[in-house]
Steps between C-alpha positions, in 0.01 A plus 500: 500500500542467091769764354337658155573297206647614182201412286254665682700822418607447192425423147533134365804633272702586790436216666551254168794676489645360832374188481607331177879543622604094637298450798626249777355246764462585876380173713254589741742636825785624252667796602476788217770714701531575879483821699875642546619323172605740275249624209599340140154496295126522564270202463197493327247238605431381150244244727472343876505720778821587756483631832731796590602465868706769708659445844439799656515587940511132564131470287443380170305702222395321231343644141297238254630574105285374216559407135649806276643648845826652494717447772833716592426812353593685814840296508573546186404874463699583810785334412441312869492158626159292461317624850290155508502155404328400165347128544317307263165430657407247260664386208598776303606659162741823480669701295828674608558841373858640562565840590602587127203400360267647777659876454487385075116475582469785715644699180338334204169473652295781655246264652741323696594818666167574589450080566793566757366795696166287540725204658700701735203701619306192572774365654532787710110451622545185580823504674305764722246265561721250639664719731193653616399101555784438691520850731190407560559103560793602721279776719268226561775268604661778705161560676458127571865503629400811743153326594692149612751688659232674704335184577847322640517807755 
């Protein structure tokens, strides 16, 4: 399940904008930031691709992001800790934008307001759609649960 991206949303100014600040490397595997850790920045995926992964009633979710994705908004909004683990699925450029210059965005630049809103609301679909997956994945191992118990009597 992809999360939107910021340059599907958003003009190529914007997104310019974010980019050309110093970029570093993630090795395939690197860890971006982990859920519980405590928010500091967002991370653009200036290219590669990470894998956001949540523990969550003993199953794992996991989301695909894609090149100009922007992860941590909800962490960083919220003033909350990261609620997954960001992984570099391959190797992978980002850009880390701090807090500061996030809300100096969100001020300066109309577009990212509206870029934001996008994010979060896709976000919010897909997260659905992973717990739907799983409610569903865990009914159906319930059931089996309830049909081999019925078989063992």
């Amino acid at each position: 399940m992809p999360i939107p991206a910021l340059e599907t949303i958003a003009d190529h100014d914007l997104v310019d904008t974010i980019i050309y600040r110093s970029a570093e490397f993630i090795p395939r595997d690197g860890i971006l930031f982990s859920q519980g850790e405590p928010a500091d920045c967002l991370y653009l995926i200036k290219a590669g691709e990470a894998s956001l992964t949540m523990q969550a009633g003993g199953k794992e979710v996991r989301i695909r992001a894609g090149q100009f994705s922007l992860l941590g908004i909800p962490a960083i909004v919220g003033n909350q800790p990261y609620s997954m683990t960001a992984t570099a699925s391959s190797d992978t450029e980002i850009c880390r934008l701090s807090s500061i210059t996030f809300n100096d965005l969100l001020r300066t630049e109309p577009k990212m307001q509206q870029a934001v809103l996008f994010i979060l609301a896709g976000e919010v679909r897909v997260a659905r759609q992973a717990l739907t997956e799983l409610s569903l994945w865990s009914e159906a191992g319930d059931a089996s649960i309830r049909d081999d118990e019925k078989k063992q009597s």
